[in-house]
N, C-alpha and C positions, 0 to 999 in steps of 0.2 A: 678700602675697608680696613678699618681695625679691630684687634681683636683685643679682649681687659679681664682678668681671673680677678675678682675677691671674694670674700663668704658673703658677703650680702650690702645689694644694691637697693638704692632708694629711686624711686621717682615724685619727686616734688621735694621742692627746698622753702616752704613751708613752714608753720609751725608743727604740724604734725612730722613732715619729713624730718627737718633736723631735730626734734626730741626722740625721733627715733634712730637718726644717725647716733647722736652722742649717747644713747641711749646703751645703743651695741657697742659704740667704742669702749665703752668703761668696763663693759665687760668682755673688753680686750680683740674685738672684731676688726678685720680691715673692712672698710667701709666708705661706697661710693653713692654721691649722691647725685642726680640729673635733674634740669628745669631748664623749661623751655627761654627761661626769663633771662633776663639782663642781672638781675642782682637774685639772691636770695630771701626770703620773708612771704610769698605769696601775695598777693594785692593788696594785702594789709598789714605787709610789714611784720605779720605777728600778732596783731591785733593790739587793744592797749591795754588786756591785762585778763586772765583765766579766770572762774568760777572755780572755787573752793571753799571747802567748808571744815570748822573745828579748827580754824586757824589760828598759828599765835596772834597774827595782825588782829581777828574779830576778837578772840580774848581783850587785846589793849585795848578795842574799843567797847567791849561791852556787847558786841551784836555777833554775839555764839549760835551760830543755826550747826547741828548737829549732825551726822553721817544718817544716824535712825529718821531723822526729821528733814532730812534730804533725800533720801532712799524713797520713803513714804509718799512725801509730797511729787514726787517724777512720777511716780507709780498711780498716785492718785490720779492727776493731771491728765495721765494717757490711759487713765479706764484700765489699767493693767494690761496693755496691748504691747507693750516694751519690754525686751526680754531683761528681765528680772537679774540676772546671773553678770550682764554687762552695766545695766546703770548699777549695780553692787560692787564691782569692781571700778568704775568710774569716780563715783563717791567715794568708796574706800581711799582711794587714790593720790585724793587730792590734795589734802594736805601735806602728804609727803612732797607732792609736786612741787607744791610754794616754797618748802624748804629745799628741794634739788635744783630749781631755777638762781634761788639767792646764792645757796653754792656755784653756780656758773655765773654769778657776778648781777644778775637780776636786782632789783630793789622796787619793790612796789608802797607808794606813796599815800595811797586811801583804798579802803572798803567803799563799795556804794550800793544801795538798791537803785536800780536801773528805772523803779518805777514805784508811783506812791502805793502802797502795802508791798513790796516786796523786799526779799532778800538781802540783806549786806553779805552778798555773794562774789561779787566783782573786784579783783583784786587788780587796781589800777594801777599800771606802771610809773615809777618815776621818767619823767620823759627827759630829761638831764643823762641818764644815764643811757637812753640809747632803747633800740627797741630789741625785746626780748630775744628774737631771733639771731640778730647779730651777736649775741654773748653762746646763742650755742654755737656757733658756726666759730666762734673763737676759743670754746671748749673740748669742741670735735678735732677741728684741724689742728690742737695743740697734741691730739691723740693718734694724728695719721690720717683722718679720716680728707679724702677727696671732693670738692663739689667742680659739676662742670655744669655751668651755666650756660645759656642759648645751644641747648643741647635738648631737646624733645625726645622721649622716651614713645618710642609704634609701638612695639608688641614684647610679651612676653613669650620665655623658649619652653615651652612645656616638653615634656619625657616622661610616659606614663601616665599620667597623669598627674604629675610631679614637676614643680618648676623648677629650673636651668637655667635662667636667667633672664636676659632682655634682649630688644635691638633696640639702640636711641639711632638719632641721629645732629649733627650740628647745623648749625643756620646755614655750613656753607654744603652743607649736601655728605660730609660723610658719612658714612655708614657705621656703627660701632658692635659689634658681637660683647658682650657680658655674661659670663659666664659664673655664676653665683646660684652660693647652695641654697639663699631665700632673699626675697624681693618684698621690699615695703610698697605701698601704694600709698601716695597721699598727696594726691595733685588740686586738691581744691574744689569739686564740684564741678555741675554743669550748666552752670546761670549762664555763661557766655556762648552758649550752643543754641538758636533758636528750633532747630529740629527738635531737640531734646525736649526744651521746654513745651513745646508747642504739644507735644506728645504724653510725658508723662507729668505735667501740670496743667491747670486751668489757665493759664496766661499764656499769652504771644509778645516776646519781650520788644520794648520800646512799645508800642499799642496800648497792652495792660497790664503790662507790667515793667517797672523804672530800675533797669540792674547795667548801670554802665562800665561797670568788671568788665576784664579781656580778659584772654587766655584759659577760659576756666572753663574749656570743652570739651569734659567729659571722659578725656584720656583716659582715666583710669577706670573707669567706668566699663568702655567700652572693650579695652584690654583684659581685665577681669570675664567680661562677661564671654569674651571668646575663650579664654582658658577654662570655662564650665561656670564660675562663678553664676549663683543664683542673683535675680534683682531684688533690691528691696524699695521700701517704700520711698516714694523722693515727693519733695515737696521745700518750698520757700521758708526762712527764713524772715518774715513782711509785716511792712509797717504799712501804713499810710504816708502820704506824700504829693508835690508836684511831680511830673512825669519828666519836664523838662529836665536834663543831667546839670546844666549849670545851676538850677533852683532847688534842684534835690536835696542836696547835700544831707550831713549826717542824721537820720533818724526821720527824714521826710521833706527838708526845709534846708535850707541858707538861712545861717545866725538870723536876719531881718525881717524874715517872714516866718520866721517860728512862731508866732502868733498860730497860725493853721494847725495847729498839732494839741488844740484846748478844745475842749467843751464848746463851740461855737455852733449855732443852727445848720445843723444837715439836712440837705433835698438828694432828690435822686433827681434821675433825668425827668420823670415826670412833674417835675417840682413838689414831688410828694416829704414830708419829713417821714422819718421812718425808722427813728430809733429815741436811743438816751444815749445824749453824747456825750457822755461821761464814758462809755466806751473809746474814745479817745485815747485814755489815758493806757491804754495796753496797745499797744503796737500791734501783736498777732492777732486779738478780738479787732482790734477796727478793722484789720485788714478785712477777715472772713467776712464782717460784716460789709465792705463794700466789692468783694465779691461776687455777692450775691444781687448786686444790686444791676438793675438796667447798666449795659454796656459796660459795666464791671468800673464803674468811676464816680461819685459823688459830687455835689457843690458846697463848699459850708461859705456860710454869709454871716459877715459882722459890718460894723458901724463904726464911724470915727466916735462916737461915744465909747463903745465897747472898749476903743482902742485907748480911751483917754483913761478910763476906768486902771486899764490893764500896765498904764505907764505911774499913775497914780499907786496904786495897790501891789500889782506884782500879777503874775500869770496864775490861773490855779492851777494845773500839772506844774509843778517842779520837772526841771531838762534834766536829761543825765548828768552830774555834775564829778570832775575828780576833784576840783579843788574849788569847796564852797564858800570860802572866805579870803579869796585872792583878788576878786573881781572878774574871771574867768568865768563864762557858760551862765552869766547873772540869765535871769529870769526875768528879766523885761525886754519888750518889745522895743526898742531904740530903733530907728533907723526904717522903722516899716513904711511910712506915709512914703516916705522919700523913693523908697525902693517899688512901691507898688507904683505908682505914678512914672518911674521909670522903665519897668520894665513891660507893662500891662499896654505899651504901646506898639508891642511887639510881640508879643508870649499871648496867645488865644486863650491860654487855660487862666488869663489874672484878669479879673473884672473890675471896672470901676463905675457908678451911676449915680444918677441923683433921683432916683425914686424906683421901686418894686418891678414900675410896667419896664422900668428904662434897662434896669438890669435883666426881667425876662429874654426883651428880648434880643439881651446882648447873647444870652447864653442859650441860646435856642427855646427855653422852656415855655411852659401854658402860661399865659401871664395871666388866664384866670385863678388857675391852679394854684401859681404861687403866691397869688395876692390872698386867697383864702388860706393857706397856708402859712403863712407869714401873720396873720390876722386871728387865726388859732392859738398860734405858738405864744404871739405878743397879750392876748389874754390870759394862758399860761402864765407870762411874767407878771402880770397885774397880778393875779390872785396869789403868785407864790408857788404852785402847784401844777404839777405836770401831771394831769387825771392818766394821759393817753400812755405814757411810756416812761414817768416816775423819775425824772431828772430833777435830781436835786435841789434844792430851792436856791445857794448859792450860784450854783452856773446857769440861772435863768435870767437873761440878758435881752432884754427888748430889741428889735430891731426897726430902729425910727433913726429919723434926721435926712439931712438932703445930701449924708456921703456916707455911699454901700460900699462896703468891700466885696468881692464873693472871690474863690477859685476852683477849679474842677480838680478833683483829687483821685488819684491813681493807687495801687498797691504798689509797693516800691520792696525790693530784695537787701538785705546783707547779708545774706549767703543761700548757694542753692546746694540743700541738705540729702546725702540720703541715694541708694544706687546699690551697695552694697551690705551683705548680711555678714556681722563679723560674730564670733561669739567672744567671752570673757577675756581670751585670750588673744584677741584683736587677731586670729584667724579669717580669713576669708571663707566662707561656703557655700557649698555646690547647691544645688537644685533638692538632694535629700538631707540637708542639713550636713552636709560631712564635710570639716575641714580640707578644702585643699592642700595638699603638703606642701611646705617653704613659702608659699604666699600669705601676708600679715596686709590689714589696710587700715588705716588712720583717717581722723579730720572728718572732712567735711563730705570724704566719698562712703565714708562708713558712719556716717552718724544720723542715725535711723530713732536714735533713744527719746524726741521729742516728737512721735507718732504725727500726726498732722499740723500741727499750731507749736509753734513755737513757745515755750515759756519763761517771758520775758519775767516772773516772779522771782526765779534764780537766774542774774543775769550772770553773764560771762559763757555761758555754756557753749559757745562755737569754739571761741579759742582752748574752755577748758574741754573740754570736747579731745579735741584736735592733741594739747599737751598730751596729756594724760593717755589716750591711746596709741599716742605716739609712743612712750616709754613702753607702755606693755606690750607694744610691737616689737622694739628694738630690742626689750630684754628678752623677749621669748623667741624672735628670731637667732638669736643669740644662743640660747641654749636648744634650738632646734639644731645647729652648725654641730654644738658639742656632742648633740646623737645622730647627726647624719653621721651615715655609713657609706655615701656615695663614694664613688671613688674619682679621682679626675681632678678631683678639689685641691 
């Protein structure tokens, strides 16, 4: 066993953890940081770039969304269920953030809205210069500050009801005593915990839901909740998607079959259609929306016309793009026929057919069901008009010729949100709302402030999330050190 005295220990090496390590260094803390990982950055490295708003970067580009008109819009979005005092301090935040990240050598390269009507909220990293992470972790330890990697943080040491510090432990079994006047929490969430999930979400991961993150079980979570910490609400982060983890990839798809992620004809398992797939074009909406649906997974179906259209023209959702004129993240489907045909020989959820009955009954469904549905829809596109569910006349796309495409589509995670109750001061709190003493939590275990659904309107918000409580963790742990009165320290 060994035993480690500093004023305050972190768990999670993270973007929330190290914004809150360097956070405390600067104001002059010794400061240790633990992760269960091989490297530091959390599963995403940091992510590729924070939510901020009133930025110099949106001034140069003309796309100013405002602290008042940020504030508002969070507020609006979650019915005023979010407490009010934290997404205020969040937003306030921010742009100081952007400028404290560039002070630690940061450079970010583009604003983007994440989605058509939204936000130039996302403040995209130069990816040349390395990821955000690694610049605090070379800003902290130029300050003293310690990280000890493949080192898993058990339990915190409560006194009174007052934290004391930690127990971690290393990969090869030893034991560590920590002994510190306040403890960050910011290990990431708990998408990698099927108990958890299975529990307090509607999903059972890999089933119904696509989160091929490790390590991200809930430690802090569980840690907090035994030192008194009250729960809060928890919930996904979710797009739409293949379930398969090699086809997943970013935002629901692999570069090739991003085709699936447009306006294309949606069935349910009934082979019923059942919306306006123009809900597509939001990640969080289409999720909720396939949800609800039989076995919690959808089929959309196109055409090698559709697909000819879409190579000719361009896709209608625009991808997330950091750099839209490089030839990176273009907006056409290259490589799909090829891809589908190779992998749909293998992978159950990628369909290929030469007629409605052939595709039914590839995919289990009523082939009466879908040929009348398919024969609905395709009158829709004659007229132009979607009487039943009001989809736009542009994404109204026939479904004819003698080559179907279809896939089953799953809700898929980029982060599981949400565990703990912090207030303005990135505090943790009990059961009656009352700050814990010395415990602070950050990130993805404390960010409750997008109530059920995620709003991909202002994007960036996990990692800016994560920054941004990060520091007003670190700083206010910080100055908790300068009024502790404990002795021992």
């Amino acid at each position: 066993m060994r035993r480690m005295e500093t004023e305050i220990a972190v768990a999670g090496a993270g973007a929330g953890g190290m914004a809150a390590a360097l956070a405390a260094a600067q104001k002059g803390k010794d400061v240790v940081v633990f992760d269960k990982r091989e490297r530091i950055g959390g599963v995403a490295n940091g992510g590729q770039g924070p939510f901020a708003v009133n930025t110099l970067q949106q001034r140069r580009l003309q796309r100013i969304v405002t602290e008042d008109e940020a504030f508002h819009a969070f507020m609006d979005f979650n019915h005023w269920q979010s407490d009010p005092a934290l997404v205020s301090a969040f937003v306030r935040k921010s742009a100081d953030t952007i400028r404290w990240l560039t002070e630690a050598g940061c450079e970010f390269e583009n604003v983007i809205a994440y989605i058509h009507g939204g936000n130039h909220t996302w403040h995209c990293r130069n990816e040349e210069k390395g990821f955000i992470t690694d610049r605090l972790y070379d800003a902290a330890s130029a300050l003293g500050t310690k990280v000890y990697l493949n080192t898993a943080v058990e339990r915190l040491l409560m006194q009174d009801g007052q934290v004391e510090g930690l127990i971690a432990r290393t990969a090869e079994g030893e034991e560590i005593t920590v002994k510190a006047k306040a403890v960050v929490i910011s290990t990431g969430g708990f998408g990698s915990n099927p108990e958890m999930v299975r529990k307090y979400t509607r999903f059972e991961l890999n089933k119904t839901m696509n989160f091929p993150e490790k390590f991200l079980d809930g430690d802090g979570l569980r840690m907090a909740w035994e030192a008194g910490a009250s729960k809060g609400k928890m919930f996904f982060d979710s797009y739409v998607g293949l379930l398969p983890g090699h086809l997943g990839g970013p935002g629901g798809s692999i570069a090739e079959l991003r085709i699936f992620r447009q306006p294309n004809l949606l069935i349910n398992a009934k082979g019923q259609r059942f919306t306006d797939e123009g809900a597509m074009n939001n990640g969080a909406f289409a999720s909720n929306m396939v949800q609800h649906q039989p076995g919690m997974y959808v089929y959309m179906i196109l055409t090698e016309e559709i697909v000819s259209d879409y190579l000719k023209n361009g896709m209608p959702f625009a991808l997330p793009t950091r750099d839209p004129f490089t030839g990176r993240f273009e907006d056409w489907p290259e490589g799909f026929c090829r891809k589908m045909e190779e992998e749909s020989k293998s992978c159950e959820d990628l369909f290929i057919a030469s007629s409605i009955q052939e595709l039914a009954g590839q995919m289990g469904v009523d082939g009466t069901v879908l040929k009348n549905t398919v024969e609905d829809y395709n009158e829709a596109c004659r007229k132009g008009l979607d009487e039943k569910f009001f989809k736009k006349r542009e994404y109204l796309k026939p479904i004819r010729g003698e080559r179907i495409y279809a896939a089953r589509l799953y809700s898929g995670g980029y982060a599981a949100l949400g565990g703990l109750n912090i207030n303005e001061y990135a505090q943790v709190l009990d059961s009656g709302s009352q700050a814990i003493p010395g415990l602070y939590a950050a990130g993805n275990d404390a960010n409750t402030i997008s109530g059920d659904t995620y709003m991909f309107m202002m994007p960036g918000l996990t990692s800016g999330f994560a920054y941004n409580t990060g520091r007003i963790a670190g700083e206010e742990a910080a100055d908790y050190c300068n009024r502790s009165n404990v002795s021992g320290h």
